[in-house]
C-alpha positions in Angstrom: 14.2 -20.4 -6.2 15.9 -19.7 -2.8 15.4 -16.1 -1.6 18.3 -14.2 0.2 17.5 -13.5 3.9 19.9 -11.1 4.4 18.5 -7.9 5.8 20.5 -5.6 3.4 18.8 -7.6 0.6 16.3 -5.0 -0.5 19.2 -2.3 -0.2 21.2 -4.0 -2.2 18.3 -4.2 -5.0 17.6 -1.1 -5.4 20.9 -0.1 -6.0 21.3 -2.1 -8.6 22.8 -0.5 -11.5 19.7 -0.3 -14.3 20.0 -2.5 -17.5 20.5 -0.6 -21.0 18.2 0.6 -22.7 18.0 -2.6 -24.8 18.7 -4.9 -22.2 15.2 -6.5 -22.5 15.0 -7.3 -26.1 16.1 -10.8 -26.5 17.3 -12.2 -22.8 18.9 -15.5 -23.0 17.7 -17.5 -20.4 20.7 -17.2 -18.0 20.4 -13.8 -18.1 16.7 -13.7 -17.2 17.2 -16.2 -14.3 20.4 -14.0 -13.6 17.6 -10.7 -13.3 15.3 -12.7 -11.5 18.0 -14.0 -8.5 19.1 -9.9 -8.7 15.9 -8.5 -7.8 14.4 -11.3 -5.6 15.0 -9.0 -2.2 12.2 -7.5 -3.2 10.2 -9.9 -2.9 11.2 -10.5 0.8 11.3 -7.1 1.5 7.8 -6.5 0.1 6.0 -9.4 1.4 6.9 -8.3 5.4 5.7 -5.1 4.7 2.3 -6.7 3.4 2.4 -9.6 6.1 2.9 -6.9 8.9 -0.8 -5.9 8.2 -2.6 -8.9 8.0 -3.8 -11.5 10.6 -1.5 -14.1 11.5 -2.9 -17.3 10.2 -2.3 -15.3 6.4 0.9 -17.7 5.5 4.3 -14.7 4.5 5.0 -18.1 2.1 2.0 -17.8 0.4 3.1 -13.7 -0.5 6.9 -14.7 -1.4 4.9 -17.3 -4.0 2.8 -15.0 -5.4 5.4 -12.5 -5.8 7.9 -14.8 -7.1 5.2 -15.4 -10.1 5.0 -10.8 -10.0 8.7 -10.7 -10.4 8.7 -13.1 -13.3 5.9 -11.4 -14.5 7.8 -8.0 -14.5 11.1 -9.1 -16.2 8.8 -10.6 -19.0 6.9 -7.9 -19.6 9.0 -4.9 -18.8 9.4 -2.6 -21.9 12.7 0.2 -20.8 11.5 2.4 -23.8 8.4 3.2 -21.9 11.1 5.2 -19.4 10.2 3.4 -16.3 12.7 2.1 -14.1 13.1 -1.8 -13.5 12.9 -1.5 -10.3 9.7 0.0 -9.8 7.9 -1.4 -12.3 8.8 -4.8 -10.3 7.7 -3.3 -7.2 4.2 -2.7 -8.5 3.9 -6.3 -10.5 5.3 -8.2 -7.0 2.9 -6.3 -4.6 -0.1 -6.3 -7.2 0.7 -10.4 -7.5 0.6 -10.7 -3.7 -2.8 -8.4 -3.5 -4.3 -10.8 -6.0 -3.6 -13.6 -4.3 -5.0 -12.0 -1.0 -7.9 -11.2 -2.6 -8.2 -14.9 -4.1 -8.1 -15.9 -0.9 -10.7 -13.8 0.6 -9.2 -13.6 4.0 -11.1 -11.4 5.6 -14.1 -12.1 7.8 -17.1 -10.5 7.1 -17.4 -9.4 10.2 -14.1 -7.7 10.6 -15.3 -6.0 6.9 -18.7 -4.5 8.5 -16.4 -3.5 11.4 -14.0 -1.7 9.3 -16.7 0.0 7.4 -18.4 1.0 10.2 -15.3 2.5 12.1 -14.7 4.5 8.6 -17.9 5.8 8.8 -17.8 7.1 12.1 -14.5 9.2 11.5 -16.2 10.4 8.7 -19.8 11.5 10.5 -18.1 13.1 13.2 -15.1 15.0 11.1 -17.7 16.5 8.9 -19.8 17.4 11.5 -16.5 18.6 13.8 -14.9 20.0 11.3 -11.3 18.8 12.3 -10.0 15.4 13.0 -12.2 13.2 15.8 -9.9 11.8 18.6 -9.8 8.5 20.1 -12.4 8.9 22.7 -14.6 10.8 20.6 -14.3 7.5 18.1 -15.1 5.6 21.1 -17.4 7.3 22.5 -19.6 6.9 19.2 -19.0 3.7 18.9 -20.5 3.1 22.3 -16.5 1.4 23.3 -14.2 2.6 26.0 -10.7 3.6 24.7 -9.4 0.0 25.6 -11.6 -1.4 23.3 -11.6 0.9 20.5 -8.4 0.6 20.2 -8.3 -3.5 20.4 -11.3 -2.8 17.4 -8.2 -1.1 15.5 -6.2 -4.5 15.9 -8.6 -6.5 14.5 -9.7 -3.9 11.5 -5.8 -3.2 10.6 -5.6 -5.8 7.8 -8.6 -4.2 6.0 -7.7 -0.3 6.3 -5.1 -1.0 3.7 -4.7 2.1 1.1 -4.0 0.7 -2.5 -4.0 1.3 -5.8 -7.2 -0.8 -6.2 -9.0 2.0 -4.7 -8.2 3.7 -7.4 -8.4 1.0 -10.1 -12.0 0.4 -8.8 -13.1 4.1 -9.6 -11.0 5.2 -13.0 -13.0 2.9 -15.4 -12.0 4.5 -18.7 -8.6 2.8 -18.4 -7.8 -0.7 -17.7 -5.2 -2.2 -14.8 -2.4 -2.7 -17.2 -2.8 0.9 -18.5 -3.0 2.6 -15.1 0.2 0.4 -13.5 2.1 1.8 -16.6 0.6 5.4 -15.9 1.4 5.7 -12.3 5.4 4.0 -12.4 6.0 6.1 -15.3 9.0 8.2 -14.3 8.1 10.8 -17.2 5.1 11.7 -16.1 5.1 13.8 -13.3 1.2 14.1 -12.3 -0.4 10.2 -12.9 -3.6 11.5 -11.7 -3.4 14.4 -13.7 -2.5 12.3 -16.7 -6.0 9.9 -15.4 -8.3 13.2 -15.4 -7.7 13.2 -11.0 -6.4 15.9 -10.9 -9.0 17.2 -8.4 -8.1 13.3 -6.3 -4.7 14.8 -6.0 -5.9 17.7 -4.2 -8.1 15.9 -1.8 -5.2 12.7 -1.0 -2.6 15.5 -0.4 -5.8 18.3 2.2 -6.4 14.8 3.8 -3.0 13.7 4.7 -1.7 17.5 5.9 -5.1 17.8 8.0 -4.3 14.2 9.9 -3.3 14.4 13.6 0.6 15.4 13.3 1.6 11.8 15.1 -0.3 9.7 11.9 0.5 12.3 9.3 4.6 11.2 10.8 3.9 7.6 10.7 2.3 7.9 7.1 5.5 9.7 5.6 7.8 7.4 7.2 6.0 4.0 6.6 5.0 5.4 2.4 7.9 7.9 2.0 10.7 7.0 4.1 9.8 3.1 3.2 10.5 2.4 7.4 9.2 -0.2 8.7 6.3 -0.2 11.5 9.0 -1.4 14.2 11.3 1.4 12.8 9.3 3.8 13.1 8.1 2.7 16.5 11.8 3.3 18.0 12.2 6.9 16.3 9.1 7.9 17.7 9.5 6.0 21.2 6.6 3.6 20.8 5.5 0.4 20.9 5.0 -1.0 17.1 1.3 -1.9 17.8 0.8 1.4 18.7 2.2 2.9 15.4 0.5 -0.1 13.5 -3.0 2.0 15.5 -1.9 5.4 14.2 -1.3 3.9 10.6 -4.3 2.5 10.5 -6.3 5.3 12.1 -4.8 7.8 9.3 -5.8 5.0 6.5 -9.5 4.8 8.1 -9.4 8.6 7.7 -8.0 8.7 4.5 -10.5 6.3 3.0 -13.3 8.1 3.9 -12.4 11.4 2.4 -11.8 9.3 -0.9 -14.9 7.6 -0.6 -16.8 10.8 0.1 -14.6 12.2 -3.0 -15.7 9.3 -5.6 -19.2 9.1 -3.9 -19.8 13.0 -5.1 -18.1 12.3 -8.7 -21.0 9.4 -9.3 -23.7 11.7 -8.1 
């Protein structure tokens, strides 16, 4: 199935006017194709934003494929009774399908892994021990780098630092992946992590992103809330897009830590 190029694609999408509230029950098989070839910007859309993170030699056709197979997964299984918009839900079942097949692919080095890790760690020794947000040099200077290699070490370590929802799958055992997608793109409820017993996870995600340095705290909102992408956000804030993609993954290295120190006290 041919996707669109266009740019406006994704636009376009999610203005799509949502089916009725019966539209589901009993597609013919034009329609479903006819659903499919609506919502396939998406796919596109989703799979740069994903690709933009991850080493080159990680083949962008190998997301579209897997989210193709997400997309078709979403308009068979989508239930509009459950209150959730369409065009969510197939957000989370396209980028879920291209995570799998990531993780299938175990595309990561080890090494880049135990840098990652290590890099986390150190943002989280010294902030506890600072009490504020370390700086570059400070990283660097623990890490025994200069700042021109530090922030080469960010480069390489960008395609790990990625902030999910597996991180949260992989620490709310009581309910299953199915359960928790349907939790957290359910437009009803208001609080998903109050409705998964996080309540208190809500609290620390939203202390850890207002006490990041302003400039990643910015990139954050506009890459997760503003949906912009890194070279978009590079030219309202006047910088190059490899240095936003360093602030973005500086704030996830942060942010990571603070959850893992979160779910590392809850297992105690």
């Amino acid at each position: 199935m041919p996707l669109p190029s266009n740019n406006n694609g994704y636009g376009q999408a999610r203005n799509t006017p949502e089916p009725g509230g019966t539209a589901w029950c009993g597609l013919s098989q034009q329609e479903r194709n006819e659903y499919i070839e609506k919502y396939s910007p998406l796919i596109r859309y989703i799979a740069d934003r994903v690709a933009s993170r991850l080493p080159s030699h990680v083949s962008r056709d190998d997301l579209i494929s897997s989210g193709i197979i997400g997309l078709i997964d979403a308009v068979d299984k989508f239930d509009p009774k459950r209150n959730i918009l369409f065009k969510t839900y197939a957000e989370f079942r396209i980028k879920g399908s291209m995570l799998d097949e990531l993780r299938s692919m175990d595309w990561v080095p080890r090494s880049v892994r135990k840098k990652s890790s290590q890099v986390e760690r150190t943002y989280q020794t010294l902030e506890t021990v600072l009490g504020r947000p370390a700086t570059d040099e400070e990283v660097a200077a623990e890490l025994g780098l200069s700042l021109d290699e530090f922030h080469k070490l960010l480069d390489e370590v960008k395609s790990v630092a990625m902030l999910d929802i597996e991180g949260f799958r992989g620490n709310v055992s009581s309910h299953n992946a199915g359960e928790l997608l349907d939790i957290l793109v359910d437009e009803s409820n208001q609080d998903p992590l109050a409705h998964l017993g996080l309540t208190e996870a809500r609290k620390v995600i939203a202390e850890a992103i207002i006490n990041l340095p302003e400039k990643e705290k910015l990139v954050v909102s506009m890459y997760y809330y503003d949906e912009l992408t890194m070279k978009e956000i590079g030219q309202v804030m006047d910088y190059t897009e490899s240095r936003i993609s360093q602030l973005h993954t500086k704030a996830l290295l942060r942010l990571k830590g603070r959850l893992r120190r979160y779910f590392d006290g809850r297992s105690e």
